[in-house]
Backbone bond lengths (Angstrom), bond angles and torsions (degrees), N, CA, C in turn:
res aa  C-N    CA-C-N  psi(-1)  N-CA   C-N-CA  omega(-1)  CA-C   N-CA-C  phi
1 X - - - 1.454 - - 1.530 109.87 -
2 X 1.545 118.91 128.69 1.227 111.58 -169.74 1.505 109.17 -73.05
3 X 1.323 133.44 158.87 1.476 134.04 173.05 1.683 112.49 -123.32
4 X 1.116 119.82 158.20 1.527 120.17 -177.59 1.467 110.56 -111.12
5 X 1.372 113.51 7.96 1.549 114.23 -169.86 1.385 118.59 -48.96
6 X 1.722 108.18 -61.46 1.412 113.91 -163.99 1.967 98.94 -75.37
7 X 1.270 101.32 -20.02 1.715 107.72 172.55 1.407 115.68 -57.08
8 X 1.048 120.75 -59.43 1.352 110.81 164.63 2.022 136.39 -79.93
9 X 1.077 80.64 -16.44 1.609 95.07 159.64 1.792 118.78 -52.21
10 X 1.293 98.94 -50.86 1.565 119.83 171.66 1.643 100.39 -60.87
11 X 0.783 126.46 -62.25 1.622 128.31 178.59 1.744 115.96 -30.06
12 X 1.437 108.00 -27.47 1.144 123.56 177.93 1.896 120.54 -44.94
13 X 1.281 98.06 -6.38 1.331 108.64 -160.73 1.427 96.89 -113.89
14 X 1.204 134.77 -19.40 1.508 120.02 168.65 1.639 116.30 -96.00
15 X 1.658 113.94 28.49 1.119 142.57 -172.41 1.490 94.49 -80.86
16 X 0.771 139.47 144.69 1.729 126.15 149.27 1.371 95.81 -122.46
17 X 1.777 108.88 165.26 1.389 140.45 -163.51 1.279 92.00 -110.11
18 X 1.421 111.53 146.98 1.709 124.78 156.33 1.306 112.36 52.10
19 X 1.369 119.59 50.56 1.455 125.05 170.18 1.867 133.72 -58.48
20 X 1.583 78.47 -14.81 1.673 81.13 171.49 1.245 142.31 -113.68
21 X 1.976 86.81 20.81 1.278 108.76 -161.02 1.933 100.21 -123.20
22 X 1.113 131.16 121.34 1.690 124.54 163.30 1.196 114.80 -31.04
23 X 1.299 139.24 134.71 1.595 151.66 146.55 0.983 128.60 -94.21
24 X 1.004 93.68 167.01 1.826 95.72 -177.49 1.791 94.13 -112.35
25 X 1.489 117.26 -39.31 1.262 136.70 -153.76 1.519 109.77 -133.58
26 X 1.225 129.61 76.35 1.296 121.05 179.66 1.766 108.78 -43.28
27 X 1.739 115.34 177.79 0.952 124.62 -141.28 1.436 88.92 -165.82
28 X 1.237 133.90 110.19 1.762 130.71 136.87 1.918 121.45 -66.57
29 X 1.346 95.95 154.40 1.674 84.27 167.06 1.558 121.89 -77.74
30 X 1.444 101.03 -30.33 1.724 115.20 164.45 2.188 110.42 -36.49
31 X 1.447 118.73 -39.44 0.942 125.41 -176.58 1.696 123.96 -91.89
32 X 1.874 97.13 -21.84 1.273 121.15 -178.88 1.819 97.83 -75.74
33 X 1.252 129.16 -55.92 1.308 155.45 158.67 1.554 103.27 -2.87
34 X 1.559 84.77 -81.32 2.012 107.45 174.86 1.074 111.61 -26.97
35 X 1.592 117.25 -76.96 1.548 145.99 -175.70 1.460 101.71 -46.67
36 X 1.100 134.89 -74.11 1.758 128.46 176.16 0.762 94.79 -30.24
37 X 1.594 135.58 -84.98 1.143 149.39 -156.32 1.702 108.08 -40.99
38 X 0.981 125.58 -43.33 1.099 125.41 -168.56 1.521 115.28 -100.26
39 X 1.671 106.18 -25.03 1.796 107.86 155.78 1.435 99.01 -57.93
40 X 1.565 116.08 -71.22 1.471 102.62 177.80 1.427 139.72 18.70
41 X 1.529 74.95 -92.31 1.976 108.38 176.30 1.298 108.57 -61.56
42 X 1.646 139.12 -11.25 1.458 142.66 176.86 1.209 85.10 -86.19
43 X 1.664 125.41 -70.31 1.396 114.04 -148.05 1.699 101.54 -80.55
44 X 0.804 129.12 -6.25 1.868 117.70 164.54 1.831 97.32 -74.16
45 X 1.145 112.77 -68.58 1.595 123.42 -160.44 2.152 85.05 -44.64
46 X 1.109 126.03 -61.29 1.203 110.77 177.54 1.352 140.23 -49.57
47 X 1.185 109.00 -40.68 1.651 128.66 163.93 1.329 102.57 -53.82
48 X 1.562 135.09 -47.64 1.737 130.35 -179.70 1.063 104.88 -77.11
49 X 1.445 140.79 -55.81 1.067 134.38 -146.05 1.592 111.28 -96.41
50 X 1.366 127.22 -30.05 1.081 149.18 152.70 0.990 143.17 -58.03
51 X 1.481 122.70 -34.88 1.340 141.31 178.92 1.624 106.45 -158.82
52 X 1.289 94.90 37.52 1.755 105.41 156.12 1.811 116.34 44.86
53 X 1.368 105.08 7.37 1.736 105.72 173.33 1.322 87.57 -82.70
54 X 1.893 91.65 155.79 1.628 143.96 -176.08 1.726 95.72 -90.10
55 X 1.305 134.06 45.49 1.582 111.53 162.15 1.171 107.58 -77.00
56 X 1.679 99.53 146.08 1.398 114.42 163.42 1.551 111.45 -76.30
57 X 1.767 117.62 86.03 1.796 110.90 -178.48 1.317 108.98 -54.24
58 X 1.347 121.72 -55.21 1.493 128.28 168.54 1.403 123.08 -5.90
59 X 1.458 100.30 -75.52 1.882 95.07 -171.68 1.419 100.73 -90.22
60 X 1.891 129.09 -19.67 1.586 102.39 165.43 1.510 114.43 -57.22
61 X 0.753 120.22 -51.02 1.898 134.24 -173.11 1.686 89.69 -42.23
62 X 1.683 108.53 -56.29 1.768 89.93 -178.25 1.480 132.35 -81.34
63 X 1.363 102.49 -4.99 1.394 105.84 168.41 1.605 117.24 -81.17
64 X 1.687 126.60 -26.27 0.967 147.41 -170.24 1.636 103.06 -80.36
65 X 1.489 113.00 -29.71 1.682 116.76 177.29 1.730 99.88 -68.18
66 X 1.067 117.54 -16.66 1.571 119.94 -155.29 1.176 111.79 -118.55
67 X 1.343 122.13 -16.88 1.553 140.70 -170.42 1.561 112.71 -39.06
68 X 1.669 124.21 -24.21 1.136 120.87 -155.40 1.471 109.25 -134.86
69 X 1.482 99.99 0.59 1.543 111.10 -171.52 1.692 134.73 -43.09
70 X 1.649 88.17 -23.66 1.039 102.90 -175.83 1.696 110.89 -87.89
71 X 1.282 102.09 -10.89 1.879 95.11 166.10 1.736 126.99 -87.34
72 X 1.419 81.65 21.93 1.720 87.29 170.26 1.958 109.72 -85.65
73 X 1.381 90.78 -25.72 1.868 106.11 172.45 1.800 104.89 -83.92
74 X 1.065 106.94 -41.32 2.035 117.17 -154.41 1.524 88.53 -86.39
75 X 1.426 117.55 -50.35 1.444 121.60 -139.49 1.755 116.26 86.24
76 X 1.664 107.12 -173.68 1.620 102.71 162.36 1.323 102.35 -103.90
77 X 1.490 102.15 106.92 1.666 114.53 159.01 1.959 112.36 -63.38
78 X 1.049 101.96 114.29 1.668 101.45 174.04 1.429 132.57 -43.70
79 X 1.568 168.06 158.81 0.744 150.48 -126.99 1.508 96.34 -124.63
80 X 1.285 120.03 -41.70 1.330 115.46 174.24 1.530 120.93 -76.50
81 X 1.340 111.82 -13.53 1.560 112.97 156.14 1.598 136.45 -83.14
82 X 1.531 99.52 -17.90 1.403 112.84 157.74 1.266 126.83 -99.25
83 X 1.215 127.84 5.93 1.603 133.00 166.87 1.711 96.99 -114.79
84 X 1.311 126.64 -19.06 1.708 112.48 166.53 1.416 125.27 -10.65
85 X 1.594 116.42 -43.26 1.196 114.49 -168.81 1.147 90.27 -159.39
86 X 1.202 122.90 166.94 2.343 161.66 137.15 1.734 88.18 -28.29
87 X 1.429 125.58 -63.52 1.243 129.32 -152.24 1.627 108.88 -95.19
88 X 1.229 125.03 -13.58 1.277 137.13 -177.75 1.978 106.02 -94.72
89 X 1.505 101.47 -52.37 1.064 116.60 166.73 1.698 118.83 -51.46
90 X 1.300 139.17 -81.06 1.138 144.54 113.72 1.851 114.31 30.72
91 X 1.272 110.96 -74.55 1.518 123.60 -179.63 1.868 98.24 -52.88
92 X 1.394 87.92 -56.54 1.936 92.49 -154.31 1.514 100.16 -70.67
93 X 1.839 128.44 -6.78 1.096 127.93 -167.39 1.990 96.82 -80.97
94 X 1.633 92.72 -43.74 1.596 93.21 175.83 1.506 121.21 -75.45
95 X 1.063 117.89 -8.81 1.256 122.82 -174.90 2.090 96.80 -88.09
96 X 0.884 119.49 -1.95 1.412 127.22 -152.59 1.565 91.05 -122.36
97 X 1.402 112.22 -48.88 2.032 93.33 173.85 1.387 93.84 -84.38
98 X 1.620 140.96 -39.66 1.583 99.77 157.86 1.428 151.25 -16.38
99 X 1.266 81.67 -36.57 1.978 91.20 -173.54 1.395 96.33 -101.24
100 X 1.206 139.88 -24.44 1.647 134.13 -176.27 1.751 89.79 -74.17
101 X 1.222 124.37 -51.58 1.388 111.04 -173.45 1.494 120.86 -75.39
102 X 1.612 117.55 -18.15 1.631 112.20 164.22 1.839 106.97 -77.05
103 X 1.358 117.98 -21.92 1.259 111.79 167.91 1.332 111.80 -62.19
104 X 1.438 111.09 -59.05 2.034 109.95 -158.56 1.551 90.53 -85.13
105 X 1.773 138.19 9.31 1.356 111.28 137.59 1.271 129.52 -84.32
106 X 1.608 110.93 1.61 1.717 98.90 -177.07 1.968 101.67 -103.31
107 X 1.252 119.57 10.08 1.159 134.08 176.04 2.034 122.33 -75.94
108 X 1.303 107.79 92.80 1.716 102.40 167.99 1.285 117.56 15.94
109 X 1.585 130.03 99.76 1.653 108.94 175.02 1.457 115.84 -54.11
110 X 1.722 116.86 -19.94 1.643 100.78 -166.14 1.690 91.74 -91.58
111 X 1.293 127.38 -4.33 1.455 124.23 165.47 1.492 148.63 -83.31
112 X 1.978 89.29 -12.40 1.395 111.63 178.16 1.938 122.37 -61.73
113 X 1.490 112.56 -14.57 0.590 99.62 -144.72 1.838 75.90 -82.21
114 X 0.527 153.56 -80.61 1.888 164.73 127.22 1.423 107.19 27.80
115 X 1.489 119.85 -54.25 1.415 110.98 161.48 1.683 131.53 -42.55
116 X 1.425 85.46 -68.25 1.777 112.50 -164.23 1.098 97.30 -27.56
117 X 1.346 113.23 -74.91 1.892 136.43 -164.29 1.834 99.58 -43.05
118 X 1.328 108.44 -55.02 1.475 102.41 175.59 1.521 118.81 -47.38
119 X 1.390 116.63 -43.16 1.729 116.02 -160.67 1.335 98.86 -92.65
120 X 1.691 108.39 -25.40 1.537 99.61 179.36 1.055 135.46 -122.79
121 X 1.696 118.60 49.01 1.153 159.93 173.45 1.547 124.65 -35.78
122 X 1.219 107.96 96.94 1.429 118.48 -165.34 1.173 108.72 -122.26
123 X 1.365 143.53 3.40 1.503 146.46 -130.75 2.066 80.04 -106.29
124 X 1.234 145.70 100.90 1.045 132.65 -172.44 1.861 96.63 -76.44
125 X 1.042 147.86 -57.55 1.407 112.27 -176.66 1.202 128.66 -46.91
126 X 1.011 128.66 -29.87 1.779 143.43 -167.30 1.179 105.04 -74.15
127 X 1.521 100.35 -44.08 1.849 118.64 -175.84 1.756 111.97 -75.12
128 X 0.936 91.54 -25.18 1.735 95.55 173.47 2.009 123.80 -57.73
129 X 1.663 86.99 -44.06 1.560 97.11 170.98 1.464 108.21 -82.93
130 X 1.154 148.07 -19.50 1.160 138.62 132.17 1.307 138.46 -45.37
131 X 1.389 109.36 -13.97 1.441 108.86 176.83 1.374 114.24 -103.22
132 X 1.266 112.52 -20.00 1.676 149.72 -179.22 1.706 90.49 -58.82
133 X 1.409 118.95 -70.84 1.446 135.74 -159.84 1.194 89.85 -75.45
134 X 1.448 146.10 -40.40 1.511 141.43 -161.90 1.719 105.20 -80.34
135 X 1.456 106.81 -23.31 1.619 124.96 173.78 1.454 105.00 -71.35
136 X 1.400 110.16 -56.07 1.400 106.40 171.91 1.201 137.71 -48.74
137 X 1.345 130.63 -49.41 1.352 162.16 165.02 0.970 96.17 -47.19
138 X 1.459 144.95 -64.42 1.850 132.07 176.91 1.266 102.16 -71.38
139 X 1.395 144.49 -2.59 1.450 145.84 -177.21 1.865 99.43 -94.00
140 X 0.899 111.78 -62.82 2.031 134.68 167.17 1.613 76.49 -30.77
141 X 1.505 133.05 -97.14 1.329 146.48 -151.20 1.467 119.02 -36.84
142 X 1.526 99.69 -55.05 1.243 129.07 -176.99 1.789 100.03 -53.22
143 X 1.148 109.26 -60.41 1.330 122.52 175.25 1.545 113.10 -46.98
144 X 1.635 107.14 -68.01 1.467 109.29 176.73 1.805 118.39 -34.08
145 X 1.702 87.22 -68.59 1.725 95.43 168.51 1.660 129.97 -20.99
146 X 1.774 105.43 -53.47 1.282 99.04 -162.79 1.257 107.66 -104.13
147 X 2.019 128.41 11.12 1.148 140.05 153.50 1.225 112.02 -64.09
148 X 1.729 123.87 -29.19 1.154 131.21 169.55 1.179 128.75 -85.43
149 X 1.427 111.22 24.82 1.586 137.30 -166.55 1.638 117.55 33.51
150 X 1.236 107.25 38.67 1.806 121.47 164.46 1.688 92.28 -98.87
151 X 1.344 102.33 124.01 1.062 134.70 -162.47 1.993 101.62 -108.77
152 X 1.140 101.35 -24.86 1.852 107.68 178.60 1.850 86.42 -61.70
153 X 1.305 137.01 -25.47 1.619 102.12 -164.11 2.040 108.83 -93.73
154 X 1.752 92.98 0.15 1.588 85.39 -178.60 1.322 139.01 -61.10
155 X 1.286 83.99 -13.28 1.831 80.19 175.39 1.772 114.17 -94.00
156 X 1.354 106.68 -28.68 1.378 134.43 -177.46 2.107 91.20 -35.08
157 X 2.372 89.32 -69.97 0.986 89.10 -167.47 1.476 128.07 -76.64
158 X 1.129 124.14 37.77 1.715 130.86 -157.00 2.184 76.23 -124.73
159 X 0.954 101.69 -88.96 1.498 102.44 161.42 1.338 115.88 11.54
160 X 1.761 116.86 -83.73 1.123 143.20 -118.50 1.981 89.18 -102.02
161 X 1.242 78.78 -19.46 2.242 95.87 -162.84 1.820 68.01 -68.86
162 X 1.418 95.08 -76.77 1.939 96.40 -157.88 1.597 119.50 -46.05
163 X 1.486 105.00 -34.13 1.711 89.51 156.39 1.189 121.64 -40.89
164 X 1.375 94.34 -76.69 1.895 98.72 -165.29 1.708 100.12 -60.59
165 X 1.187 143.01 -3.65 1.561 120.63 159.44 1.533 112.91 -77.52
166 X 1.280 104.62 -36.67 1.636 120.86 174.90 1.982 116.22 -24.20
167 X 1.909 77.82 -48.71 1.210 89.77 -160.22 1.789 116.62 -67.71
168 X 1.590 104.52 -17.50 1.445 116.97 -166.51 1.497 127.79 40.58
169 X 1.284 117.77 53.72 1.435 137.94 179.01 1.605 97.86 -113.77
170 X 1.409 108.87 111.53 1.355 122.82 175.44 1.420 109.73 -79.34
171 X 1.283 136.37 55.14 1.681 147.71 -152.01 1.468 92.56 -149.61
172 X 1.681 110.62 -37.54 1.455 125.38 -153.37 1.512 98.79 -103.33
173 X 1.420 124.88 -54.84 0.946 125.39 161.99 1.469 128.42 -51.59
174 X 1.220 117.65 -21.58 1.346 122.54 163.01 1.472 110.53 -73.94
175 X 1.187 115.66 -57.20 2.135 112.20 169.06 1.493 106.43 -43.12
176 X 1.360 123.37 -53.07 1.081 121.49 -172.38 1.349 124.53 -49.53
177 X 1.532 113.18 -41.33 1.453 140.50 -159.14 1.999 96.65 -91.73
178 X 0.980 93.58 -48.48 1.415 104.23 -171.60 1.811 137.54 -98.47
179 X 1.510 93.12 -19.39 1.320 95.56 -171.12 1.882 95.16 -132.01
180 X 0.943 106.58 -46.02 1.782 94.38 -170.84 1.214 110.89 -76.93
181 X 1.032 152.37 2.42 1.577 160.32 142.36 1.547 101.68 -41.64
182 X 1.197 137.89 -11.69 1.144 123.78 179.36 1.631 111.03 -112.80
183 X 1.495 104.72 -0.94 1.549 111.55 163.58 1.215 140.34 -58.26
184 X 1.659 86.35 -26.94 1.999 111.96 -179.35 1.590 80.96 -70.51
185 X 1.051 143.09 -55.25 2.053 129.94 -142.65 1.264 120.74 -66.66
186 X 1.249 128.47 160.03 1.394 120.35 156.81 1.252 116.21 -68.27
187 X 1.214 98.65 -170.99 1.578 104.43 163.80 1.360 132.68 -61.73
188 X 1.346 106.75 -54.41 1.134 126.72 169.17 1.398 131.19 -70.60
189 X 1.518 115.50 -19.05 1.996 110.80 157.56 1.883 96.30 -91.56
190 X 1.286 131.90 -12.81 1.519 116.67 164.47 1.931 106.56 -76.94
191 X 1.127 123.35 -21.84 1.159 115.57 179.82 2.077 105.61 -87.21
192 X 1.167 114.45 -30.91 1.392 125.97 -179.07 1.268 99.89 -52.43
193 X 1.598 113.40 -61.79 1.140 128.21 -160.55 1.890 115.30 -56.06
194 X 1.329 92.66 -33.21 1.456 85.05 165.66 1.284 160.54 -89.17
């Protein structure tokens, strides 16, 4: 029986990010996806290797590939239009396992069992480093943006800093301290520098 899963999964890429905001650099979620995914896998690999925690990177990394799947149905609703309200917030939360369950029905029955869990990801520790990396990734942007002297992401990223301190995961504070400081540079003082 044919399925449309990975078909619309791909679609993910004529998604755009931050629609209510000016760019300099548009953004798909297909590309937003990657990037978690791959903060992810930084901020687990740091937590073990760094500070000696047991994460499983593995299945965060696969829950983090999937994190957004469901805006191939929703789209990216903006952040200040989905936190507007209790009742707006709330609405778009059900409207959101709607779309995880028209997804994991258009999914292989002998594949659901491996899918599902990815798109419909509830495991809150697991989900934390996914949300951690999904913080980052609008933090990375925010940054890019106002290196590119767009000035619409400054407040975004003043915001976005106090999330991720909010969160008090010393994984984050280590990216922060150590690795995104080199986001502000060009090319050419990141190539100097080395």
């Amino acid at each position: 029986m044919e399925s449309h899963f990975f078909s619309y999964l791909y679609r993910l890429r004529y998604i755009e990010r931050w629609s209510l905001m000016r760019n300099t650099h548009k953004e798909s979620v297909a590309v937003h996806s990657y990037f978690v995914a791959a903060l992810a896998h930084l901020l687990c690999t740091i937590a073990n290797e760094v500070y000696g925690k047991a994460v499983p990177t593995d299945k965060v990394v696969s829950i983090a590939l999937f994190h957004d799947a469901t805006e191939v149905f929703v789209g990216d609703v903006a952040a200040p239009v989905k936190h507007s309200s209790p009742a707006v917030r709330n609405g778009f939360r059900e409207i959101e396992r709607a779309a995880e369950e028209n997804i994991v029905r258009m999914i292989p029955e002998e594949l659901r069992a491996v899918y599902a869990p990815l798109i419909q990801s509830h495991d809150d520790e697991l989900y934390r480093w996914v949300k951690a990396a999904d913080l980052l990734d609008a933090y990375l942007k925010s940054m890019s943006e106002l290196t590119a002297g767009n000035r619409e992401f400054a407040v975004a990223k003043t915001q976005l800093e106090a999330s991720l301190r909010k969160l008090d995961m010393p994984e984050v504070t280590y990216f922060l301290e150590r690795l995104a400081p080199s986001f502000e540079k060009t090319l050419d003082e990141i190539v100097a520098a080395e």
